[in-house]
VEXMAR-920187 format. One record per atom (N, C-alpha, C): z, y, x; residue number from 1; residue in one letter; atom name. Coordinates in nm, 3 decimals. Layout:
        Z        Y        X  lokol  mivex  miba
        Z        Y        X    NUM      A    CA
...
//
This chain:
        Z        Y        X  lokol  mivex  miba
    7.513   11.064   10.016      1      X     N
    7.623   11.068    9.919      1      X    CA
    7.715   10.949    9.942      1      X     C
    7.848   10.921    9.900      2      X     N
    7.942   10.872    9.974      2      X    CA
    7.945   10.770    9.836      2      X     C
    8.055   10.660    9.862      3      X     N
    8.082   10.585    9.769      3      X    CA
    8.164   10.680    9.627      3      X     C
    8.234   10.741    9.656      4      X     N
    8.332   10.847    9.601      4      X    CA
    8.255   10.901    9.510      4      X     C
    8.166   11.002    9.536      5      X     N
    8.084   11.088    9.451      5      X    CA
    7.947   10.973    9.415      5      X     C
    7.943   10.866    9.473      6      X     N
    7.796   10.751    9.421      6      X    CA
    7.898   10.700    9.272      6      X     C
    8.011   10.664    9.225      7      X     N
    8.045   10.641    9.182      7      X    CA
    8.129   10.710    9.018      7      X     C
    8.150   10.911    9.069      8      X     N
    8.177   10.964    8.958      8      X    CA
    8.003   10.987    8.891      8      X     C
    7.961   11.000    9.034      9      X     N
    7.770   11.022    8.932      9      X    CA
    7.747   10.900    8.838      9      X     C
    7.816   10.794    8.877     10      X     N
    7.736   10.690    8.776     10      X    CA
    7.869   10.714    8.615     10      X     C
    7.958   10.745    8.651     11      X     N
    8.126   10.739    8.554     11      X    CA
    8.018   10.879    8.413     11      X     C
    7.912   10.983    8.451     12      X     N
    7.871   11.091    8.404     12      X    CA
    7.816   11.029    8.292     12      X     C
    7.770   11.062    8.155     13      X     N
    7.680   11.039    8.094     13      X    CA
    7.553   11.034    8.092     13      X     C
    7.430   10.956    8.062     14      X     N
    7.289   10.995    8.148     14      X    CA
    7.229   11.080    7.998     14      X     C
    7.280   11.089    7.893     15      X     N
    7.210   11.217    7.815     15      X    CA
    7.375   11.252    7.724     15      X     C
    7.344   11.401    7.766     16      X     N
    7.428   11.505    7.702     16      X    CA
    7.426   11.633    7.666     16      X     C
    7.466   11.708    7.609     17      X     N
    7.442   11.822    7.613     17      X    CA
    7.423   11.946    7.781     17      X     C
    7.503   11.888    7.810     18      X     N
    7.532   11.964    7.982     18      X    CA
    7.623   11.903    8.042     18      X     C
    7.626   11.945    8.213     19      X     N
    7.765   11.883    8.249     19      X    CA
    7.792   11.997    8.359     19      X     C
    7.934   12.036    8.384     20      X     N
    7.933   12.118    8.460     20      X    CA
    7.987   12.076    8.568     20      X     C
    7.979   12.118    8.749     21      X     N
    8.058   12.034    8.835     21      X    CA
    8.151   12.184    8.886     21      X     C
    8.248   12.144    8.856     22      X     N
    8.393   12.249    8.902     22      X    CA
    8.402   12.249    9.050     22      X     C
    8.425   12.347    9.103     23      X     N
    8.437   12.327    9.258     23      X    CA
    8.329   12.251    9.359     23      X     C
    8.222   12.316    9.279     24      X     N
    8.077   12.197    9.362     24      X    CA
    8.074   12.167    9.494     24      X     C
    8.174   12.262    9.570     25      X     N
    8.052   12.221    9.723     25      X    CA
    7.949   12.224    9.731     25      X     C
    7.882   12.134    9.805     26      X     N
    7.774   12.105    9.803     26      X    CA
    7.670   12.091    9.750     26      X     C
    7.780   12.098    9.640     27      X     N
    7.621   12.050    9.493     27      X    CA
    7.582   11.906    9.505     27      X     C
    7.566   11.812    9.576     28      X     N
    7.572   11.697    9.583     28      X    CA
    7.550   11.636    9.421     28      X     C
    7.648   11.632    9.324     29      X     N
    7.632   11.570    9.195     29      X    CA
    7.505   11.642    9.109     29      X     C
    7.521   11.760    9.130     30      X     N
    7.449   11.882    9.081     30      X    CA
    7.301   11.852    9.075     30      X     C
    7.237   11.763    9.244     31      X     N
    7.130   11.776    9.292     31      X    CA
    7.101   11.664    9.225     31      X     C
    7.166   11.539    9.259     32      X     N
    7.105   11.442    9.183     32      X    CA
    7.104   11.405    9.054     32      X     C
    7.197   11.513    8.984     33      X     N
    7.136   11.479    8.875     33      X    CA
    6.996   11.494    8.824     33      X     C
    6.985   11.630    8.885     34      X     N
    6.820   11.695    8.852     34      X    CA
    6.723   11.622    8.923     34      X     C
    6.762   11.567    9.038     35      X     N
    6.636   11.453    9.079     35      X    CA
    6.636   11.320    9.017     35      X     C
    6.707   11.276    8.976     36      X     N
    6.752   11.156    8.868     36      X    CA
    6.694   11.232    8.702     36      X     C
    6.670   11.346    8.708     37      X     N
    6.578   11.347    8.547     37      X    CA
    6.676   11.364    8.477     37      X     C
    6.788   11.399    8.468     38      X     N
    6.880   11.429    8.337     38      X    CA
    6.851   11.538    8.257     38      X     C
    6.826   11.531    8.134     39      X     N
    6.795   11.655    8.075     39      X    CA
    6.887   11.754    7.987     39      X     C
    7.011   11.766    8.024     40      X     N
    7.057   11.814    7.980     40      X    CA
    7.085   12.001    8.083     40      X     C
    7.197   12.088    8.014     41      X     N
    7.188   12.155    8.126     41      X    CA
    7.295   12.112    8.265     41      X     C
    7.256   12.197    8.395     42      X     N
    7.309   12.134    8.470     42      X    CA
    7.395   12.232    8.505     42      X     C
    7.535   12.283    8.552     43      X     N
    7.593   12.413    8.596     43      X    CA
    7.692   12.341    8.690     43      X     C
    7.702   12.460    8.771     44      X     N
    7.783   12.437    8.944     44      X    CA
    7.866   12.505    8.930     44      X     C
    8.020   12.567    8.934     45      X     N
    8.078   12.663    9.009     45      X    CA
    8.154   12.637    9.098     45      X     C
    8.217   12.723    9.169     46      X     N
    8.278   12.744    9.263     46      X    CA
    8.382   12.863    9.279     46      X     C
    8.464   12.872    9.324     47      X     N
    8.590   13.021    9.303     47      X    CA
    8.501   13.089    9.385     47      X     C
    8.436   13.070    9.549     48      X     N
    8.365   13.205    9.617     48      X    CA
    8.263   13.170    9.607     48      X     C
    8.208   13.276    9.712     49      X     N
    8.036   13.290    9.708     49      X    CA
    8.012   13.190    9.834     49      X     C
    8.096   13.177    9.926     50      X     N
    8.025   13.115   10.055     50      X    CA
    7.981   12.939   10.014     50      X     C
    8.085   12.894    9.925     51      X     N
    8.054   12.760    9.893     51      X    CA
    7.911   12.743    9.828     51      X     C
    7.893   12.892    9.723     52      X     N
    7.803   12.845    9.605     52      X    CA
    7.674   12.955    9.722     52      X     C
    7.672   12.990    9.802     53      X     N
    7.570   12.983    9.919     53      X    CA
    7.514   12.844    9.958     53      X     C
    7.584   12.777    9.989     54      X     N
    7.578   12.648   10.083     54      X    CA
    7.495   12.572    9.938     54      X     C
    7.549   12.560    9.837     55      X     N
    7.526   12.500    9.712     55      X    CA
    7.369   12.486    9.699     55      X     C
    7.352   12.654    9.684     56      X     N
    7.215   12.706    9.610     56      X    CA
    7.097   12.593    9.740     56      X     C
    7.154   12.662    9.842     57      X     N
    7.068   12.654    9.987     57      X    CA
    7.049   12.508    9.933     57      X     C
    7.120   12.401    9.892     58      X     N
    7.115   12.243    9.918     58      X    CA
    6.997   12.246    9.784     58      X     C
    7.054   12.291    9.693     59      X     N
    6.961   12.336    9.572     59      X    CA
    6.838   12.361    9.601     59      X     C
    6.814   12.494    9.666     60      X     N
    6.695   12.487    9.737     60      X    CA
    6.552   12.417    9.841     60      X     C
    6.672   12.358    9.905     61      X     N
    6.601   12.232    9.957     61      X    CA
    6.549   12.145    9.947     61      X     C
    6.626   12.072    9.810     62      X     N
    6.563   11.987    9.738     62      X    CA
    6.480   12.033    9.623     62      X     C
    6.461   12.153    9.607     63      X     N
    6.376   12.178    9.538     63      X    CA
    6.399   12.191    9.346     63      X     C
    6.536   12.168    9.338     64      X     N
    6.594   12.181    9.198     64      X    CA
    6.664   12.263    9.191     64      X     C
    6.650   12.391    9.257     65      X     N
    6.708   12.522    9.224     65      X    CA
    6.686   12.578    9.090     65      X     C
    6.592   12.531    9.036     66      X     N
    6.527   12.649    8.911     66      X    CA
    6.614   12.508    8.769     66      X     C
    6.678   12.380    8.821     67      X     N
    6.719   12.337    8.722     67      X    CA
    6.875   12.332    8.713     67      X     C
    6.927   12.400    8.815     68      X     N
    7.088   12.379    8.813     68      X    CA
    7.139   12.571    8.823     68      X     C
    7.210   12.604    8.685     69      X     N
    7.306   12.716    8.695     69      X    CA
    7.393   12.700    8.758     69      X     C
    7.445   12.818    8.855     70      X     N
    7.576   12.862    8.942     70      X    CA
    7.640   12.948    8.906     70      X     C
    7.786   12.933    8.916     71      X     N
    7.888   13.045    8.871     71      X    CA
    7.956   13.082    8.975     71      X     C
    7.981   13.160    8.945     72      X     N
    8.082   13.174    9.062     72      X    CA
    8.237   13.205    9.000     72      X     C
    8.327   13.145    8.990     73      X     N
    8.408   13.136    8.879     73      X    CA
    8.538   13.096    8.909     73      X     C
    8.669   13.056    8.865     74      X     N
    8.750   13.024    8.901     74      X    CA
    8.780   12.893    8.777     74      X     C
    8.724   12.747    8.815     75      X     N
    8.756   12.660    8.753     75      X    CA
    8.671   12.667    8.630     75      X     C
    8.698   12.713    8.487     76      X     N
    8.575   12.674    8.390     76      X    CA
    8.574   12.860    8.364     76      X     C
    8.621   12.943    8.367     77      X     N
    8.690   13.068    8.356     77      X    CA
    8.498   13.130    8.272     77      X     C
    8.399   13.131    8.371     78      X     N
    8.290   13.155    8.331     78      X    CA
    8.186   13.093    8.231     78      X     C
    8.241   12.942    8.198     79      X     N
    8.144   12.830    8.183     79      X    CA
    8.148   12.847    8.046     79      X     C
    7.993   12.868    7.948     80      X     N
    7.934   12.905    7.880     80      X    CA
    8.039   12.769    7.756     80      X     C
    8.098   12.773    7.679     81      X     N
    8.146   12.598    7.631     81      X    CA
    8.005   12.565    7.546     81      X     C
    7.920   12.615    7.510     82      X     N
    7.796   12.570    7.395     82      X    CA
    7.704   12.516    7.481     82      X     C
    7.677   12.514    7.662     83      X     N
    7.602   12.505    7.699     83      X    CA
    7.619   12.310    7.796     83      X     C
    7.748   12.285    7.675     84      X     N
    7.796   12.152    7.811     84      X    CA
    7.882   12.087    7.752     84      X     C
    7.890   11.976    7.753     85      X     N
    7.975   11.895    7.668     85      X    CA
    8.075   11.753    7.802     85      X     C
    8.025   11.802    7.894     86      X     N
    8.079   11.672    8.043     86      X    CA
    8.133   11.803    8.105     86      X     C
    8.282   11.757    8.172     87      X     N
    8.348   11.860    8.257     87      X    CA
    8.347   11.758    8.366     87      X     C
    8.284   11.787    8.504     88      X     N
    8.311   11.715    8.580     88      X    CA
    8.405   11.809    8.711     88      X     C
    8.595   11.758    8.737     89      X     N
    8.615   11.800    8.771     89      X    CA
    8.675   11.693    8.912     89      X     C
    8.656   11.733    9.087     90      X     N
    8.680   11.632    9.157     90      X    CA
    8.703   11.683    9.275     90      X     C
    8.782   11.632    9.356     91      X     N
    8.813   11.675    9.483     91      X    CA
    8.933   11.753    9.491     91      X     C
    8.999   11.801    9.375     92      X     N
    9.105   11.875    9.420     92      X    CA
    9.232   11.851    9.371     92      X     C
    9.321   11.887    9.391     93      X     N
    9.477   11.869    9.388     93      X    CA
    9.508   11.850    9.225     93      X     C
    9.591   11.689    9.189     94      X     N
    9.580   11.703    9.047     94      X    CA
    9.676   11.816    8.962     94      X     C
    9.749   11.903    9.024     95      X     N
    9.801   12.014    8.982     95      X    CA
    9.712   12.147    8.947     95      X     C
    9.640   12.156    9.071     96      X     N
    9.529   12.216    9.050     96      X    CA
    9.384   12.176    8.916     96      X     C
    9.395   12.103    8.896     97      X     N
    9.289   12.022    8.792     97      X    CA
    9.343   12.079    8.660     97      X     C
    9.476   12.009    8.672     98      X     N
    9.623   12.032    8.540     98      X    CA
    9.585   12.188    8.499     98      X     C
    9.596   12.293    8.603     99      X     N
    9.607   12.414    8.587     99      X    CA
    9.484   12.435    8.517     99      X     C
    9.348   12.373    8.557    100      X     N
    9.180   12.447    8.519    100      X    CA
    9.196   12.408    8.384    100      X     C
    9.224   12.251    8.380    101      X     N
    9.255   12.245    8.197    101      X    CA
    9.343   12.312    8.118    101      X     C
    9.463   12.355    8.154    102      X     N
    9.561   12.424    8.055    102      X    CA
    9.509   12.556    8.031    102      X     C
    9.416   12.622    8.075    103      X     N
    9.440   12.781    8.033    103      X    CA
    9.250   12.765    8.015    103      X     C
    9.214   12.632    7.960    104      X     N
    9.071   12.688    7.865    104      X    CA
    9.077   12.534    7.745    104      X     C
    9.112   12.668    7.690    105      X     N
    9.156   12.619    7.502    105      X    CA
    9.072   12.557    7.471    105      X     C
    8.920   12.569    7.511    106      X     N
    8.816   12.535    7.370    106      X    CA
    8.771   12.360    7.420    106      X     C
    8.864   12.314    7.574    107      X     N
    8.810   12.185    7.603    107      X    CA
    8.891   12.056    7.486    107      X     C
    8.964   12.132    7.392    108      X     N
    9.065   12.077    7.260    108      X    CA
    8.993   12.021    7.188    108      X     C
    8.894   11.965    7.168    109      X     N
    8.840   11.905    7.045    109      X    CA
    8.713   11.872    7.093    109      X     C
    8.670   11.721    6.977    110      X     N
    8.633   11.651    7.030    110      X    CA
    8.495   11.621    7.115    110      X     C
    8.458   11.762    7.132    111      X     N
    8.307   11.767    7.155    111      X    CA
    8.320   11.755    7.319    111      X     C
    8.387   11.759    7.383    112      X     N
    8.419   11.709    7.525    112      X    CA
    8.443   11.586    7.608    112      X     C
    8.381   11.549    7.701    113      X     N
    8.465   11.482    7.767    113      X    CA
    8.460   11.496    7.910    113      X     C
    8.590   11.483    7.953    114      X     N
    8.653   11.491    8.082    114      X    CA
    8.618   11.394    8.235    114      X     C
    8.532   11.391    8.259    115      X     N
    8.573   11.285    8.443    115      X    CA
    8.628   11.387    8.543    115      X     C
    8.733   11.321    8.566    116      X     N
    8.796   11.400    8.683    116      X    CA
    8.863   11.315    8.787    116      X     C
    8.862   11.302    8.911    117      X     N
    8.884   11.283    9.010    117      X    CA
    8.992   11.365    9.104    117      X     C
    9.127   11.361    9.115    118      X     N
    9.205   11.414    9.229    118      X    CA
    9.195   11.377    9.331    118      X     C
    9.270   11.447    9.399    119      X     N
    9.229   11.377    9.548    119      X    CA
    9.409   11.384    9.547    119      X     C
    9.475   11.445    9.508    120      X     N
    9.683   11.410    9.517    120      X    CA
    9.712   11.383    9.389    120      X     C
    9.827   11.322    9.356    121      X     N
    9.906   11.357    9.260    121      X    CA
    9.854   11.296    9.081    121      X     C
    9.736   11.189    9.124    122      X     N
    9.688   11.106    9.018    122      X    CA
    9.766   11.105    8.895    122      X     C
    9.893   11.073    8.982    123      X     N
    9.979   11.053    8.840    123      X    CA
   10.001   11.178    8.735    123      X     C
   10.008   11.336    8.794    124      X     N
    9.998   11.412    8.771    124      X    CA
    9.906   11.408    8.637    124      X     C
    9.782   11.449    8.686    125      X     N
    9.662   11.388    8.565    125      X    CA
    9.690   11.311    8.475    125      X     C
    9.733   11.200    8.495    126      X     N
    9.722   11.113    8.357    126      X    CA
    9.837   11.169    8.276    126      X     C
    9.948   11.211    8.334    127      X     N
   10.064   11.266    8.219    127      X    CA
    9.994   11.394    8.156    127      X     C
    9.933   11.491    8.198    128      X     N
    9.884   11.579    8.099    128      X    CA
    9.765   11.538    8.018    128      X     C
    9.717   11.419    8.074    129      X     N
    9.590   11.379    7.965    129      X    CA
    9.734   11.343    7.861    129      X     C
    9.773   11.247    7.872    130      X     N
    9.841   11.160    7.773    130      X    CA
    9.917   11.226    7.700    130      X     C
   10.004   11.357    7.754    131      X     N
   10.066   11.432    7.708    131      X    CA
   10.000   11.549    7.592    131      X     C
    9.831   11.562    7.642    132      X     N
    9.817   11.689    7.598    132      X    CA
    9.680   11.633    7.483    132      X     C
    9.739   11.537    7.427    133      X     N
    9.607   11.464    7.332    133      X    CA
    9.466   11.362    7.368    133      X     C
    9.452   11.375    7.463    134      X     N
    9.386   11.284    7.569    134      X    CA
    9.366   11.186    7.562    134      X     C
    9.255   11.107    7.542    135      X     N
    9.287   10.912    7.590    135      X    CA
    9.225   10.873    7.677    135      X     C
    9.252   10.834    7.735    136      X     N
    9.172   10.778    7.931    136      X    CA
    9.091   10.670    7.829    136      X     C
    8.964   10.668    7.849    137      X     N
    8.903   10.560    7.831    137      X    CA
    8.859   10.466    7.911    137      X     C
    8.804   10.547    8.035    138      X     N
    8.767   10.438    8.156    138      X    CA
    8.835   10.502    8.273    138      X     C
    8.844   10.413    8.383    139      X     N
    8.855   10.426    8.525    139      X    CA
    8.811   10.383    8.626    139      X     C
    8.839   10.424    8.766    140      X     N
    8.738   10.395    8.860    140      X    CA
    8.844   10.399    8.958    140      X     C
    8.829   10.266    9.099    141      X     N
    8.905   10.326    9.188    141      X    CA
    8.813   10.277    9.308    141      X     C
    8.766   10.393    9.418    142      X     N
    8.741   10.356    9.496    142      X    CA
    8.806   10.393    9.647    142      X     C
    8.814   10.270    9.728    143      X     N
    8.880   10.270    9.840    143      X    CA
    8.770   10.325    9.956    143      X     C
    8.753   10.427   10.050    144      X     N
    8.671   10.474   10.102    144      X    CA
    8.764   10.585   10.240    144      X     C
    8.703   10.528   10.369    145      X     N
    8.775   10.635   10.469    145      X    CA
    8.962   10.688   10.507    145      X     C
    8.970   10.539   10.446    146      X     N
    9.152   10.523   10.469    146      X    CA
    9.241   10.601   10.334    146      X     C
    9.156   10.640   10.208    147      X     N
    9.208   10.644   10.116    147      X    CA
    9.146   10.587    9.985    147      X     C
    9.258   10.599    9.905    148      X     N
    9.208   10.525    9.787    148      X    CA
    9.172   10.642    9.663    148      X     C
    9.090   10.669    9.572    149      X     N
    9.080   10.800    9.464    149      X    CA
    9.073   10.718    9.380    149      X     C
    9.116   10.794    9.292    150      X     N
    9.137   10.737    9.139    150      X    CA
    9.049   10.852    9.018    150      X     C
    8.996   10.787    8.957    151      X     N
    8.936   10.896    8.895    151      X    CA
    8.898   10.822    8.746    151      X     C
    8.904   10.935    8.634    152      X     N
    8.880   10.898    8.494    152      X    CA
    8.789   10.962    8.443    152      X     C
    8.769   10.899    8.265    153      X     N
    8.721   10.977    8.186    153      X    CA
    8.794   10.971    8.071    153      X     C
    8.799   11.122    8.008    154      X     N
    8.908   11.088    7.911    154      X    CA
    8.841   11.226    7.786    154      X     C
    8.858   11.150    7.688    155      X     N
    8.840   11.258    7.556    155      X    CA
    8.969   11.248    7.456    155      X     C
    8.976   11.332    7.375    156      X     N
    9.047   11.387    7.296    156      X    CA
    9.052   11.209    7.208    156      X     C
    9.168   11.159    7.174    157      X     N
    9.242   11.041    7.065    157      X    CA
    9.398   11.001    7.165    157      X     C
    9.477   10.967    7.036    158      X     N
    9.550   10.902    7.073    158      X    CA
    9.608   10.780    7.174    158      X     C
    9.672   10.850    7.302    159      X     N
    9.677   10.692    7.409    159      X    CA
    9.799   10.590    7.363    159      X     C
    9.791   10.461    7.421    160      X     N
    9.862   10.363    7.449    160      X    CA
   10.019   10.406    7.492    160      X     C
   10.112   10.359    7.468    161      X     N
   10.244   10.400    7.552    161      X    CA
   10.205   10.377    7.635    161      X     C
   10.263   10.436    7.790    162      X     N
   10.269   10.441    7.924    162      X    CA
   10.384   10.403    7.960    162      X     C
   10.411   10.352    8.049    163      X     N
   10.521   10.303    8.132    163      X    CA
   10.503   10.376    8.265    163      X     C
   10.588   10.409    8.339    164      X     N
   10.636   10.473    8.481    164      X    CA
   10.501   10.457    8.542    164      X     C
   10.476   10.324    8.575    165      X     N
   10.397   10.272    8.703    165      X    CA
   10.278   10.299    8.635    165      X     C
   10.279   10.269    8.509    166      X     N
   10.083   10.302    8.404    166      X    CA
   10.075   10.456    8.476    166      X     C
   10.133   10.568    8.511    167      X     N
   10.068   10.708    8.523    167      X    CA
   10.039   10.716    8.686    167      X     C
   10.105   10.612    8.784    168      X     N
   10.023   10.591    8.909    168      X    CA
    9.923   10.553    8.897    168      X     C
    9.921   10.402    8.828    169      X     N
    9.810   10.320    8.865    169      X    CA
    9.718   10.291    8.750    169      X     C
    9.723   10.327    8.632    170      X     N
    9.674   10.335    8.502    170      X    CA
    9.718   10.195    8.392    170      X     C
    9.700   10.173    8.268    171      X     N
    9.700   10.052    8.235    171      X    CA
    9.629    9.946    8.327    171      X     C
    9.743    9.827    8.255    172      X     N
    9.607    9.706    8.344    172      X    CA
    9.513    9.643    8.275    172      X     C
    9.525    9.705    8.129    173      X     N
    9.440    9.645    8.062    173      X    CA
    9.326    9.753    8.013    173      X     C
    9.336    9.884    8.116    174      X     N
    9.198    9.952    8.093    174      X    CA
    9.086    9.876    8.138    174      X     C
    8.972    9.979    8.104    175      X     N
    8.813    9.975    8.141    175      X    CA
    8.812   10.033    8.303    175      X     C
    8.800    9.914    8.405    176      X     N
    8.786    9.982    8.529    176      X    CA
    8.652    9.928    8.568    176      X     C
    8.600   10.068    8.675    177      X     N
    8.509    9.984    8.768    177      X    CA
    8.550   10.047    8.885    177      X     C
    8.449   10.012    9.028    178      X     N
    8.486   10.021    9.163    178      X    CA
    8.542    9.910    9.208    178      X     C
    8.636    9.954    9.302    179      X     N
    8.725    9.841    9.416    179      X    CA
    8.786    9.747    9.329    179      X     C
    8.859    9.676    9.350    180      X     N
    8.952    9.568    9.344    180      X    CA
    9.093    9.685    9.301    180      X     C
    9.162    9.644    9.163    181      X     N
    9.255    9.770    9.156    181      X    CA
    9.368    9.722    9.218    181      X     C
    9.403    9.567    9.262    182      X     N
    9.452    9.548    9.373    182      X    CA
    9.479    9.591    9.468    182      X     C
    9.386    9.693    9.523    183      X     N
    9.406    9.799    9.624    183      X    CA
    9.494    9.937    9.605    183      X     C
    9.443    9.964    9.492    184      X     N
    9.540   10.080    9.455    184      X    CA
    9.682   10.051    9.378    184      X     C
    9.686    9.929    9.330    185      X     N
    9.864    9.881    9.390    185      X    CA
    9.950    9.909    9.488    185      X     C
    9.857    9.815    9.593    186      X     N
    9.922    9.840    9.737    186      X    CA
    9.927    9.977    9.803    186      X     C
    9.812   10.019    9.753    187      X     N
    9.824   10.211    9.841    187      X    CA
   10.006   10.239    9.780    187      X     C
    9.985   10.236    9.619    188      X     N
   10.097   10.335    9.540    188      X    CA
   10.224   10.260    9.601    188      X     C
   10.215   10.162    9.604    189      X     N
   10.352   10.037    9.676    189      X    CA
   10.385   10.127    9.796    189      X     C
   10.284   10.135    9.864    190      X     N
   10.289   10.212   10.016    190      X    CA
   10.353   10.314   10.026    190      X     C
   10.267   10.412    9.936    191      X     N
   10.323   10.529    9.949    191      X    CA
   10.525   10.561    9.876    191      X     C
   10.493   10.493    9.807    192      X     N
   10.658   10.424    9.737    192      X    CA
   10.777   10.486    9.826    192      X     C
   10.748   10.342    9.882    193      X     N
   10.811   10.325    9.981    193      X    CA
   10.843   10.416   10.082    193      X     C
   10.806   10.472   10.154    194      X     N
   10.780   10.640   10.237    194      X    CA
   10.892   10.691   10.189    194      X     C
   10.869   10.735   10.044    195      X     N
   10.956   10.831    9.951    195      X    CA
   11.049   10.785    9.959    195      X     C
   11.050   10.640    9.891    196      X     N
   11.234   10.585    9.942    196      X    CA
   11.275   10.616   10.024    196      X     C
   11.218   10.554   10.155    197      X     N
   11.279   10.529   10.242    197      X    CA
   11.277   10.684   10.300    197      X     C
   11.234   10.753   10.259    198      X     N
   11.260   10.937   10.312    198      X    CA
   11.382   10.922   10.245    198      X     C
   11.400   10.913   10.113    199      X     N
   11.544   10.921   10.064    199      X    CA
   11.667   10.861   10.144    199      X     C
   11.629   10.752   10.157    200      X     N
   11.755   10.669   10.240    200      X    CA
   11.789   10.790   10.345    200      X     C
   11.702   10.816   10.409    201      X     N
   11.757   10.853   10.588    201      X    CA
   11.802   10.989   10.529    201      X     C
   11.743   11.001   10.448    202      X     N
   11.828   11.201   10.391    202      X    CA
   11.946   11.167   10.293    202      X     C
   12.000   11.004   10.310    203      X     N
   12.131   10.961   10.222    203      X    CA
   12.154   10.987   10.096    203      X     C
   12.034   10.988   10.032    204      X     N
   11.993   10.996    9.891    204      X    CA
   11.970   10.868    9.784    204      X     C
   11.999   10.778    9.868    205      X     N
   11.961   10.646    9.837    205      X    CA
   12.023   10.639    9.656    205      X     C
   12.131   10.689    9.636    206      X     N
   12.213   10.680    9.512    206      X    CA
   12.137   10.776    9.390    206      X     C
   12.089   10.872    9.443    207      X     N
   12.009   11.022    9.345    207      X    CA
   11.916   10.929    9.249    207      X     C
   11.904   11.008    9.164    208      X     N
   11.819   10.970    9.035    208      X    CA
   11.664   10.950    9.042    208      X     C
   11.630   11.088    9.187    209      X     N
   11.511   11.036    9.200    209      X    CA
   11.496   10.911    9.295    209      X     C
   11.602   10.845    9.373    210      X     N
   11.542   10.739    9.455    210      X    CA
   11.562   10.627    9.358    210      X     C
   11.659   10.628    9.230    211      X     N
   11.614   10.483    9.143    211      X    CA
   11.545   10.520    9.059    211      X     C
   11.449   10.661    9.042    212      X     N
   11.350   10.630    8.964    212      X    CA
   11.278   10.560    9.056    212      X     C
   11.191   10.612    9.205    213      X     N
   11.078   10.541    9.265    213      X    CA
   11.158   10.359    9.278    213      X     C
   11.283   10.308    9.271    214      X     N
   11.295   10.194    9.275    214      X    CA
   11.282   10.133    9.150    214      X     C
   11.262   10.161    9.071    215      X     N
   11.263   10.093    8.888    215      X    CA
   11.063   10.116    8.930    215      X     C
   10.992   10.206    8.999    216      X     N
   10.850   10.206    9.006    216      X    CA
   10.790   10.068    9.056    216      X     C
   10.908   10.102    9.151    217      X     N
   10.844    9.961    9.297    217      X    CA
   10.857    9.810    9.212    217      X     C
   10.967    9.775    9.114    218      X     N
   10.989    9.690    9.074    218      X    CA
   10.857    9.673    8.981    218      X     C
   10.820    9.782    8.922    219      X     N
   10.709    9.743    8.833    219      X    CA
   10.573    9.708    8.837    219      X     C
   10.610    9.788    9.033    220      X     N
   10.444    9.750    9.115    220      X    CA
   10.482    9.596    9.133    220      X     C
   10.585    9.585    9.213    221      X     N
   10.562    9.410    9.306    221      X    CA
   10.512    9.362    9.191    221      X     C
   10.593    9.379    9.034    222      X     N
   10.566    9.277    8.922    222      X    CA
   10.406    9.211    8.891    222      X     C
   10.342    9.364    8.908    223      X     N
   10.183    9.361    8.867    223      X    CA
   10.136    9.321    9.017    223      X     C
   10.164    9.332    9.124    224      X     N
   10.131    9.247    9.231    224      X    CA
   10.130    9.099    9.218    224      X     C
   10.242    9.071    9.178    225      X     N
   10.239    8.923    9.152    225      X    CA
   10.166    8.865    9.081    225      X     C
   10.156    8.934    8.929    226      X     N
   10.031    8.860    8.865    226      X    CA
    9.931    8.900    8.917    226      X     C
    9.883    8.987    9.011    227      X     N
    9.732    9.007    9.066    227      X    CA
    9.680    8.855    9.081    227      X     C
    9.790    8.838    9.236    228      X     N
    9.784    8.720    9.309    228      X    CA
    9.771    8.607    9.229    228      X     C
    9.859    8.608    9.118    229      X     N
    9.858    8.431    8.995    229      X    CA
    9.715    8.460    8.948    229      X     C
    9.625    8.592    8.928    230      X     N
    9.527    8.577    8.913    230      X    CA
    9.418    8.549    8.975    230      X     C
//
């Protein structure tokens, strides 16, 4: 298991009602939970059958087949809500994530909570948490294999105002663990920049979206700087 997934397994609750892993793969979270003793229930899905093949088989191997349910499902579409109270959703596009939450109503109240992990579009995520009743409580960033993931947990209360650069890189005065969030400054700085500078050469430099990403950059160097005074 990788730093990535060593790290949403620990972000999970160790007693809950259930937790489900969206888009399992491998099953990987799935497995250790049940060899780690969690007693709650455990459920996998996956949109096809070939993934939640590979799944069961890993399931099988280790011998905790008879403690982890599989769906085969599209996002939570199948997932029992009485049987699970942890949505663990990770690895995929935060539009795609956006989409699994908007069209299942019953994750609205407060008997839920959310860890989810994108792999694009972070910022994405945090505007529909924040937007859609949500409060990020903790975060995690780990730097691993030439990228950086960002990943939360968030239940139903009222958030903090956000500022531009808070829905890249989160508050700086959240609950983080993992890397140095120093790092995921510099990634979002990085990637910034790209975008600008794509703008410039397509002579866009003046458009609304190239001084939004420049009013961003100003707000990264800012929190760069106090990194460093720190």
């Amino acid at each position: 298991m990788n730093r990535r997934l060593e790290c949403l397994l620990h972000l999970l609750p160790k007693e809950s009602r259930g937790i489900i892993d969206v888009g399992t793969d491998h099953a990987q979270i799935p497995i250790a939970l049940a060899e780690e003793g969690y007693g709650g229930n455990i459920l996998a899905s996956d949109i096809a059958e070939g993934p939640l093949r590979t799944a069961r088989a890993a399931a099988c191997e280790h011998r905790v087949d008879d403690r982890i349910r599989f769906l085969c499902c599209d996002g939570l579409d199948l997932c029992p809500s009485d049987a699970i109270d942890t949505i663990l959703i990770a690895g995929m596009g935060g539009d795609t994530i956006c989409g699994i939450l908007d069209r299942t109503e019953w994750i609205f109240n407060d008997d839920y909570c959310l860890v989810l992990q994108p792999m694009t579009h972070a910022e994405v995520v945090r505007y529909w948490l924040v937007h859609n009743g949500f409060r990020i409580k903790k975060e995690a960033v780990i730097a691993e294999s030439g990228h950086v993931y960002q990943m939360f947990c968030a239940g139903l209360g009222k958030s903090e105002r956000y500022l531009d650069a808070d829905y890249l890189t989160g508050r700086m005065d959240s609950d983080r663990e993992g890397d140095d969030p120093h790092t995921l400054l510099l990634w979002e700085r990085e990637r910034l920049i790209k975008k600008r500078d794509g703008l410039r050469k397509a002579c866009l430099e003046q458009s609304g979206e190239a001084r939004f990403y420049e009013n961003i950059l100003l707000e990264l160097e800012e929190r760069l700087k106090n990194a460093d005074r720190g």
